[in-house]
C-alpha positions in Angstrom: 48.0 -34.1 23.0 50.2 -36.5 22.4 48.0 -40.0 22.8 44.9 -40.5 19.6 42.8 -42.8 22.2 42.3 -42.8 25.7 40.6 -46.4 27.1 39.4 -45.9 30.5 38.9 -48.7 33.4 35.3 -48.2 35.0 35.3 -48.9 38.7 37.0 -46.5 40.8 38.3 -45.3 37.6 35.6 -43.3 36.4 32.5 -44.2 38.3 32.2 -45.6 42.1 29.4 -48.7 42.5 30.3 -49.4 45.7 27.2 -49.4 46.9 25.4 -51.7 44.9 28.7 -53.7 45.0 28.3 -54.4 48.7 24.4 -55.0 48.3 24.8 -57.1 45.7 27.7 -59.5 47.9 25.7 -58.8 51.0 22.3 -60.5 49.4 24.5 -63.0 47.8 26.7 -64.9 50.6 23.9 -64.0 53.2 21.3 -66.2 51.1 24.0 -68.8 50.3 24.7 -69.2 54.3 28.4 -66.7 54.4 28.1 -64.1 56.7 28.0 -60.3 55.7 30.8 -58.9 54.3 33.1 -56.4 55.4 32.6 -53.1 53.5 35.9 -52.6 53.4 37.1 -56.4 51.9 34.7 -55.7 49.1 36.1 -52.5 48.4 39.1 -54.2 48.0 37.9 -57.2 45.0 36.9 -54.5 42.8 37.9 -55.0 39.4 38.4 -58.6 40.1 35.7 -60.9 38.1 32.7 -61.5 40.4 33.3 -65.3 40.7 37.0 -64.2 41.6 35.4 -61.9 44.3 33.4 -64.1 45.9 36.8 -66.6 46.4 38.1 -63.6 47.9 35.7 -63.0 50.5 34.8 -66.4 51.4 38.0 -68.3 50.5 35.3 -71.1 48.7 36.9 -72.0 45.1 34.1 -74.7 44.3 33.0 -73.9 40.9 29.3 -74.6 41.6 29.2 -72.4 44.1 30.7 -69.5 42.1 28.3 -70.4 39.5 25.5 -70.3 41.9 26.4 -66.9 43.5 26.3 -64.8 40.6 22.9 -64.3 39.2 21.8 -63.9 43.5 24.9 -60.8 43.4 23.5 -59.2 40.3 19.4 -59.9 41.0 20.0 -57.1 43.5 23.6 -55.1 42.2 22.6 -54.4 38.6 19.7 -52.2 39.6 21.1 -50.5 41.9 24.3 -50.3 39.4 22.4 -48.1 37.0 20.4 -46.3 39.2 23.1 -45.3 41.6 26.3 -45.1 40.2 28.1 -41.5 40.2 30.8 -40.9 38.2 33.6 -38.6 40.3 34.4 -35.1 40.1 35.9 -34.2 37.2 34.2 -37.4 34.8 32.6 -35.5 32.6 34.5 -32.8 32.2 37.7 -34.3 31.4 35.9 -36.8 28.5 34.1 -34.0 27.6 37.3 -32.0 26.8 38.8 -34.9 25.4 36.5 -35.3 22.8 36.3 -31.8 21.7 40.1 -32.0 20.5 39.6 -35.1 18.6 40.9 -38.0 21.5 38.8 -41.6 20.5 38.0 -42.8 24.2 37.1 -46.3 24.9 36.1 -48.3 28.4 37.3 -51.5 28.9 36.0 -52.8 32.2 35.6 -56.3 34.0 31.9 -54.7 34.3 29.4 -56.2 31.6 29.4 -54.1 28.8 25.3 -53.9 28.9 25.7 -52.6 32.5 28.3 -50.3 31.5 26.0 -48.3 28.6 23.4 -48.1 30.8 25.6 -46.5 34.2 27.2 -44.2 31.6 23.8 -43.7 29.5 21.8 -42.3 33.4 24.9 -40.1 34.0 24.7 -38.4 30.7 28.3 -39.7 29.5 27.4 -42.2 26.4 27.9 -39.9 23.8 31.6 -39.7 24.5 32.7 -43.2 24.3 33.1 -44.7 20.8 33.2 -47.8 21.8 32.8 -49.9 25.7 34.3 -53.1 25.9 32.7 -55.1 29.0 33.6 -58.7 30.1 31.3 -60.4 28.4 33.1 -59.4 24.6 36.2 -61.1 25.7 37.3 -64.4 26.0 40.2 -63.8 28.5 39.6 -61.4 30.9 42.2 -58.6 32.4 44.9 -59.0 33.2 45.0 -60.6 30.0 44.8 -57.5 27.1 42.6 -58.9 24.6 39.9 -56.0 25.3 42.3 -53.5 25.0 44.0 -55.0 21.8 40.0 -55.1 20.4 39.4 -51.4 21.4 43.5 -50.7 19.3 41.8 -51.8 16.4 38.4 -50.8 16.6 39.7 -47.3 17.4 42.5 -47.4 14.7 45.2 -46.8 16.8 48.9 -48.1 17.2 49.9 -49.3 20.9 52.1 -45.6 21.1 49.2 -43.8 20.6 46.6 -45.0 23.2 46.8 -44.2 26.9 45.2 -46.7 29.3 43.8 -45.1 32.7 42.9 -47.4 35.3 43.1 -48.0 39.6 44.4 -51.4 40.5 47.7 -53.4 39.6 45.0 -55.7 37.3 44.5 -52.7 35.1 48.8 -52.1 35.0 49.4 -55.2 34.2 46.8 -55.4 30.9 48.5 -52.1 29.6 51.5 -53.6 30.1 50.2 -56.5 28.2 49.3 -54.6 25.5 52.3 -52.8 24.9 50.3 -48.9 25.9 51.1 -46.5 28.4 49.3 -46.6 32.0 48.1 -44.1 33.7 47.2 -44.6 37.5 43.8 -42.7 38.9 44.0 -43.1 42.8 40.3 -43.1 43.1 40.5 -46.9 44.4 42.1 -49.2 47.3 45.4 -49.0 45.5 48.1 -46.5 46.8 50.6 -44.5 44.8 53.6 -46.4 46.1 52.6 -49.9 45.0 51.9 -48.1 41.2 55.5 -46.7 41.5 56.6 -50.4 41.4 54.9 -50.7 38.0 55.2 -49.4 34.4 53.3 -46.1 34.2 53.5 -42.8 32.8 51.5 -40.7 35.3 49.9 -41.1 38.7 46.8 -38.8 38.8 45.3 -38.3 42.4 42.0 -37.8 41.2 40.6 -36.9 37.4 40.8 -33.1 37.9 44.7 -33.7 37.9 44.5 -36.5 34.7 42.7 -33.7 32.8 45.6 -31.3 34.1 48.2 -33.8 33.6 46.5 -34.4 29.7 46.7 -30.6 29.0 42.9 -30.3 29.0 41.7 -29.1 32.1 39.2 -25.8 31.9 
């Protein structure tokens, strides 16, 4: 093995909220007067902020309104976030291997880090992260890598020696920032071809083939 740390992105990453996503932007624009969104153009804003999101699906920048759609989006997302969020095939086993020969994992995650412990907590997967860095513990969020340079020193690790796994170009880029390898999981909206444009080490169809990849499949 040749990485000390693995940090992990959350959303089509690791786990897949799309359904409460898509509730949670449904109840939102519907109450502030948008029309339902498009399961498919949601799909495609996660891993962006929530505020970013919304601009996204709506094309409205005005910071009040951004303001005032978040706490309608979570009233009905976080719920259903922690309730009914699977992780994928092969979660579990791969960070369960991973910690029996001595790899630190980490999340870092545009998700808040409170929603994160409690999605991980109801699938049974706290207890292999040493430590979950959510948006709300940094001041600059991906692509920026301050969360990834606080989980570097938290872990005790040197930028060669952590691996950052993640789904979308946002998650390239902050590895890239960082100065750590990327790894690509194909579990999201972005192809394999727009990662080959990037800086990465691997491109893992699913996590059965990261825990292959990793040497630590059963």
């Amino acid at each position: 093995m040749r990485y000390k740390a693995i940090c992990f992105d959350f959303d089509y990453t690791l786990g897949d909220a799309t359904d409460a996503i898509v509730a949670g932007f449904t109840h939102a624009l519907t109450q502030m007067g948008w029309p339902a969104p498009d399961r498919e153009a949601v799909r495609r804003t996660v891993g962006y902020m929530i505020d970013d999101a919304y601009t996204m699906l709506t094309g409205d920048t005005d910071p009040e309104h951004r303001q005032q759609m978040r706490p309608l989006f979570v009233d009905v997302a976080h719920p259903m976030q922690v309730e009914h969020t699977p992780l994928f095939p092969g979660a579990i086993e791969l960070l369960s291997a991973l910690c029996q020969r001595g790899v630190r994992l980490g999340v870092v995650s545009s998700k808040r880090t409170q929603v994160l412990r409690e999605v991980m907590a109801n699938n049974g997967a706290l207890e292999y992260f040493e430590l979950i860095v959510g948006s709300d513990a940094v001041s600059r969020h991906k692509p920026d890598p301050e969360g990834l340079l606080m989980a570097m020193e938290q872990l005790g690790v040197e930028p060669d020696g952590l691996l950052y796994c993640g789904d979308t170009l946002i998650d390239a880029d902050t590895a890239a920032g960082a100065g750590v390898d990327f790894c690509a999981v194909l579990n999201g909206t972005t192809a394999a071809a727009e990662f080959s444009r990037v800086p990465h080490v691997y491109i893992a169809p699913d996590l059965w083939e990261l825990a292959r990849w990793l040497g630590v499949e059963k």
